[in-house]
DOMAR-759615 format. One record per residue (C-alpha): y, x, z; residue number from 1. Coordinates in nm, 4 decimals. Example, Ala and Ser with C-alpha at 12.3 -4.5 7.8 and 13.67 -1.06 7.14 Angstrom:
# residues 2
Y -0.4500 | X 1.2300 | Z 0.7800 | n 1
Y -0.1060 | X 1.3670 | Z 0.7140 | n 2
END
This chain:
# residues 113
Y 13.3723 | X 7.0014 | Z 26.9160 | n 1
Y 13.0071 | X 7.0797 | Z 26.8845 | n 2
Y 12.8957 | X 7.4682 | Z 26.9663 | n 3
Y 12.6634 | X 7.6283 | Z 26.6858 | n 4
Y 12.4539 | X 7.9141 | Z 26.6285 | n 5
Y 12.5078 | X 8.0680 | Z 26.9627 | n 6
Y 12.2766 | X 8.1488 | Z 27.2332 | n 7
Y 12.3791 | X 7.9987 | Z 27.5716 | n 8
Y 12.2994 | X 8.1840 | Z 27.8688 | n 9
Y 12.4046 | X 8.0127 | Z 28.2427 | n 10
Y 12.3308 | X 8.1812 | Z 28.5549 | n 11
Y 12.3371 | X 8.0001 | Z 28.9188 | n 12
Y 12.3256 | X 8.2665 | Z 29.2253 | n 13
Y 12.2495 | X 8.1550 | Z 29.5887 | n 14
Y 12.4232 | X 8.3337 | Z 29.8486 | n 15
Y 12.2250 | X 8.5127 | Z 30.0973 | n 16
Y 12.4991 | X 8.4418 | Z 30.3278 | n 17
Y 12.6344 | X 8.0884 | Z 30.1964 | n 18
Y 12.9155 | X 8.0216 | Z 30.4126 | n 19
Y 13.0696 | X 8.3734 | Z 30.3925 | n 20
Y 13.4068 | X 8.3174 | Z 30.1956 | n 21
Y 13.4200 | X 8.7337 | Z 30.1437 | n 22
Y 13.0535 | X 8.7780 | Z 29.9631 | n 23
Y 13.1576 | X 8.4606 | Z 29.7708 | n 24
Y 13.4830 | X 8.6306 | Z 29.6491 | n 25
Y 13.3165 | X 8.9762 | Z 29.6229 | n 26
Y 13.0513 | X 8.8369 | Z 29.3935 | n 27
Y 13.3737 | X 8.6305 | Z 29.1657 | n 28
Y 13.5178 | X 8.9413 | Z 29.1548 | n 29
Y 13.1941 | X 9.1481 | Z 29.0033 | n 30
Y 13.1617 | X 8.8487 | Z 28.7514 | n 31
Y 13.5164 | X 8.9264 | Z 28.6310 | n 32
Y 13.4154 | X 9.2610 | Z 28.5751 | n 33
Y 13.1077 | X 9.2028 | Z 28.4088 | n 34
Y 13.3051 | X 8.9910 | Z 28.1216 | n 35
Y 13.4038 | X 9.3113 | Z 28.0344 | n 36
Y 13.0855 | X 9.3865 | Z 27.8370 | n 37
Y 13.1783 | X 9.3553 | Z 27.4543 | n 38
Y 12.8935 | X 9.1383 | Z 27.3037 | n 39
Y 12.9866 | X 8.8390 | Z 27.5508 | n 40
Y 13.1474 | X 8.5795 | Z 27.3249 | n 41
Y 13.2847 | X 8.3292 | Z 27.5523 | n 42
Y 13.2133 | X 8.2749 | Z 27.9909 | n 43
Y 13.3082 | X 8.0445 | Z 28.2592 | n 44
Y 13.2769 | X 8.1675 | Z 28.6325 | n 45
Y 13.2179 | X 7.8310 | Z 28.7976 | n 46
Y 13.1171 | X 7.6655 | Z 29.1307 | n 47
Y 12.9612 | X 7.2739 | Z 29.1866 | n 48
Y 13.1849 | X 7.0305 | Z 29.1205 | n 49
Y 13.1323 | X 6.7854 | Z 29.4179 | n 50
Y 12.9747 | X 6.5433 | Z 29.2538 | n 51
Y 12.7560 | X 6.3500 | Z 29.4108 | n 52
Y 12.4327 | X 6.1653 | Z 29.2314 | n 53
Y 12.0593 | X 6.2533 | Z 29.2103 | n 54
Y 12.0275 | X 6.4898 | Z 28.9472 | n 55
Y 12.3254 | X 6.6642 | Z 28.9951 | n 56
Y 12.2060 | X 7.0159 | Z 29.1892 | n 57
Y 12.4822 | X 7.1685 | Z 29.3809 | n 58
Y 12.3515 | X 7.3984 | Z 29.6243 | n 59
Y 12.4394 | X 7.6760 | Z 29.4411 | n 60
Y 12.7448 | X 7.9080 | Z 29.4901 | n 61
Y 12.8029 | X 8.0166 | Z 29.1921 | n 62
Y 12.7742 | X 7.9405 | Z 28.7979 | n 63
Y 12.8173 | X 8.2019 | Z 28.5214 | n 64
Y 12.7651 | X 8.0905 | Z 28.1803 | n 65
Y 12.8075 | X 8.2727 | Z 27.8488 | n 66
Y 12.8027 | X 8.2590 | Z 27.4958 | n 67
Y 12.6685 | X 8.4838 | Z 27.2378 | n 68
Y 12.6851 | X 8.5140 | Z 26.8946 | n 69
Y 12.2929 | X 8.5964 | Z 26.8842 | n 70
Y 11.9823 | X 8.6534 | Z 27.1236 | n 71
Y 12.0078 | X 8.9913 | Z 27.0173 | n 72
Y 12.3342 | X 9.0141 | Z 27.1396 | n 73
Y 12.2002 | X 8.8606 | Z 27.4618 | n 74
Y 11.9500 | X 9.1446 | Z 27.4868 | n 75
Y 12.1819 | X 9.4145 | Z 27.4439 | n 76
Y 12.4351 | X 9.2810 | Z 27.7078 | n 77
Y 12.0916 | X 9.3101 | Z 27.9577 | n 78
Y 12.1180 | X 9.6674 | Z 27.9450 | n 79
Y 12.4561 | X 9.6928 | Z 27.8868 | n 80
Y 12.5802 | X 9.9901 | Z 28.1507 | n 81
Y 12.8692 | X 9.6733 | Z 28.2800 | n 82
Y 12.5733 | X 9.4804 | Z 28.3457 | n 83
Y 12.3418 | X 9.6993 | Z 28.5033 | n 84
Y 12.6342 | X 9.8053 | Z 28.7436 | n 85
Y 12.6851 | X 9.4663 | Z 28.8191 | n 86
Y 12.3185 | X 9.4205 | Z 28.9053 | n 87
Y 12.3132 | X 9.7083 | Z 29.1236 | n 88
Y 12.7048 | X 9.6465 | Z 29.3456 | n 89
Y 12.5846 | X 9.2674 | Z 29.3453 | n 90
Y 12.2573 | X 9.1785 | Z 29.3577 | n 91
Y 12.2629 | X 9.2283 | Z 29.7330 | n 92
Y 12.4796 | X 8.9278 | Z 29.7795 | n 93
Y 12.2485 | X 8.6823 | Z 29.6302 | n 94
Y 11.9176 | X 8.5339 | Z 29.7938 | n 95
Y 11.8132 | X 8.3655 | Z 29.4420 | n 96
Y 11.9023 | X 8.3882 | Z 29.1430 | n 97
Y 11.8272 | X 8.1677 | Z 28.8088 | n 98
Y 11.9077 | X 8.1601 | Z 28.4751 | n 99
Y 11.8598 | X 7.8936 | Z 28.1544 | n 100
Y 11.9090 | X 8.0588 | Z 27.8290 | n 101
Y 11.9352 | X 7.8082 | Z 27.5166 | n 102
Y 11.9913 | X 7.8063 | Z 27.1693 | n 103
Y 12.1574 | X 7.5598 | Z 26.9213 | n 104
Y 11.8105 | X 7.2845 | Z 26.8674 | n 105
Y 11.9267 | X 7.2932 | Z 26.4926 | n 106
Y 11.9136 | X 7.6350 | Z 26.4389 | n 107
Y 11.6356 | X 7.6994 | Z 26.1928 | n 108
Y 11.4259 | X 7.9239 | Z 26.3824 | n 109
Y 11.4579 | X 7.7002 | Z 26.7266 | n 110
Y 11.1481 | X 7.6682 | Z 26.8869 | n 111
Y 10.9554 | X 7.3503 | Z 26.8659 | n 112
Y 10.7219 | X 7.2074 | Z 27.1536 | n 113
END
């Protein structure tokens, strides 16, 4: 079933110690906390799948991806006090971070390039 009118926003964090099973777990468990914050309509905590072709990247440790009713929504869940506290217990555990943020390519205000 097709997802509309929502702004997407998925999150991949690098370790800064990859194989450490306890800042992998430490940084599931801040994730958990940070669904929490009320404007978050929907989120998956994931990690790669193990699949294995050319344009799959998996050297990532974790995934977090979320669904919001509205950008706006997505802005105030930036400053959200869950968030920022997440930022600030968490951030030290990751070496990179990056994020995609998308919205529905029907909605009528969706960019065009």
């Amino acid at each position: 079933m097709p997802l509309s009118n929502i702004f997407v926003h998925h999150v991949f964090f690098w370790l800064r110690n990859p194989g450490s099973a306890t800042d992998r777990a430490a940084l599931i468990a801040g994730l958990k906390k940070l669904s929490k914050a009320a404007m978050i309509k929907q989120f998956h905590i994931g990690e790669a799948a193990g699949t294995n072709r050319e344009v799959i990247e998996t050297s990532y440790a974790v995934s977090w991806l979320l669904f919001f009713d509205t950008p706006a929504d997505q802005d105030l869940y930036q400053t959200d006090p869950i968030h920022l506290l997440f930022v600030k217990e968490c951030s030290p555990l990751w070496s990179k971070v990056v994020v995609y943020d998308s919205v529905d390519a029907n909605a009528p205000n969706a960019p065009i390039t």
